[in-house]
C-alpha positions, 0 to 999 in steps of 0.5 A: 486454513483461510477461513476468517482470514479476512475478518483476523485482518481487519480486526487487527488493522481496525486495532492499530488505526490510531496508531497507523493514523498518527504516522500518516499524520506525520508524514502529511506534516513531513518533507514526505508529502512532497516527495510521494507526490512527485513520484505518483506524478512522474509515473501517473498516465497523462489525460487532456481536458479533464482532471486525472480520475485516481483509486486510491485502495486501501487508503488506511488512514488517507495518506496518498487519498490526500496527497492526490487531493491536494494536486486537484485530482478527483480522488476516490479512496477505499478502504475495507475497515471503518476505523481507518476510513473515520480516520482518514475522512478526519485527517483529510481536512480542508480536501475532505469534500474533495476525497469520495471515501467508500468502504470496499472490499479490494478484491471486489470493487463496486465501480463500473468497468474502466473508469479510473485513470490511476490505481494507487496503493500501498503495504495492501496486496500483502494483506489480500486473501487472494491477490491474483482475484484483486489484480484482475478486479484493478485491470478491470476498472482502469481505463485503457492506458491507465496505470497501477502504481503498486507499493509494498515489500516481502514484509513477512517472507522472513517467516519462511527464509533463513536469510531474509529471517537472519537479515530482520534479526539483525535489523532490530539489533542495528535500530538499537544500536542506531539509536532509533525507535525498533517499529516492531517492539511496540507492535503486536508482532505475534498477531500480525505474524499468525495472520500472515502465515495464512496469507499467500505472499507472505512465503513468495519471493515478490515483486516478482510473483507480481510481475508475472500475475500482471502480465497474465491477468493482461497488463500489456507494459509492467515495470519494477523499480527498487530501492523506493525506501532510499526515497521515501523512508527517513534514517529511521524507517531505513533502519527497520526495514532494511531487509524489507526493501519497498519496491514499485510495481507499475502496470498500464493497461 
């Protein structure tokens, strides 16, 4: 059943990289920057005398790749399709030789064990074959006292649970009545969906499958926090994906 799945997934994300990007862009551009940074600093590791060594995976289009890069960490960002990472190394302009970019697969990291302080990602680990294999790999390239700060939502958990399913539905009545642009009429919706009925998260109640992944893969402190939409996500955002609440994940080794 998981044949190719790997594959599926970045054909289909390698499809929507223009599109992906063009929003990235416009948060770089947006009040968002800004309020991204100030939570990956609130919760990012403290180090003395050198400047903070950030992965960022599953860069996509470079988003939180530049936004570490312009408070002059040494950022490394890894991507497993080339379309995004073409449209990062273009979005990144003036940092561009400030971000290593390397394509990378996210459940087999070519990095030496323990040498990154902070893990940032964002909408990946839905995406990943097998997300317990990838958790393993990050503990295993952060240094101890290091942290991962993981941010996604139950995206397609409405394929498999009446509420959740009633819940998107009437999300997409309230965009049209909001008045606001419906994320999910201009996206190739069935695609995804196929894909995502192949991938383990997609019917699991999360963040709390990853809570206990993360404790057990040997993570000694993880905290959750909800609600992150309310801080990042603008009126329209909040529109389509009430039903799909982002939450933080925060591990330290």
């Amino acid at each position: 059943m998981m044949e190719n799945i790997l594959e599926k997934v970045e054909n289909y994300w390698d499809k929507r990289s223009e599109g992906y990007s063009e929003v990235n862009v416009a948060e770089l551009n947006s009040y968002k920057m800004d309020v991204w940074k100030e939570l990956i600093n609130r919760h990012k590791p403290a180090v003395i005398g050198r400047k903070l060594r950030v992965l960022d995976i599953g860069t996509g289009p470079g988003f939180f790749a530049i936004t570490m890069a312009s408070c002059g960490y040494d950022v490394t960002a890894v991507d497993y399709t080339d379309a995004m990472l073409h449209k990062a190394k273009r979005n990144a302009g003036n940092y561009r030789n400030q971000i290593k970019f390397m394509q990378m697969d996210a459940h087999q990291l070519n990095f030496e064990d323990s040498c990154f302080d902070l893990i940032i990602t964002r909408n990946l680990t839905w995406n990943l074959e097998r997300p317990d294999d990838a958790y393993r790999e990050w503990h295993r390239v952060l240094a101890p006292g290091g942290r991962m700060l993981n941010f996604d939502a139950n995206w397609y958990l409405h394929l498999y649970d009446e509420e959740k399913r009633d819940a998107y539905f009437k999300d997409r009545i309230n965009s049209e009545v909001e008045g606001v642009n419906d994320h999910y009429v201009h996206t190739d919706t069935t695609a995804m969906e196929e894909i995502a009925k192949n991938l383990p998260l997609s019917r699991t109640m999360r963040p709390q499958w990853d809570a206990a992944v993360l404790i057990n893969t040997g993570f000694k402190k993880v905290m959750v926090e909800q609600g992150i939409g309310e801080l990042v996500w603008d009126k329209e955002e909040q529109v389509n994906y009430a039903s799909t609440p982002m939450f933080m994940i925060s591990a330290e080794k």
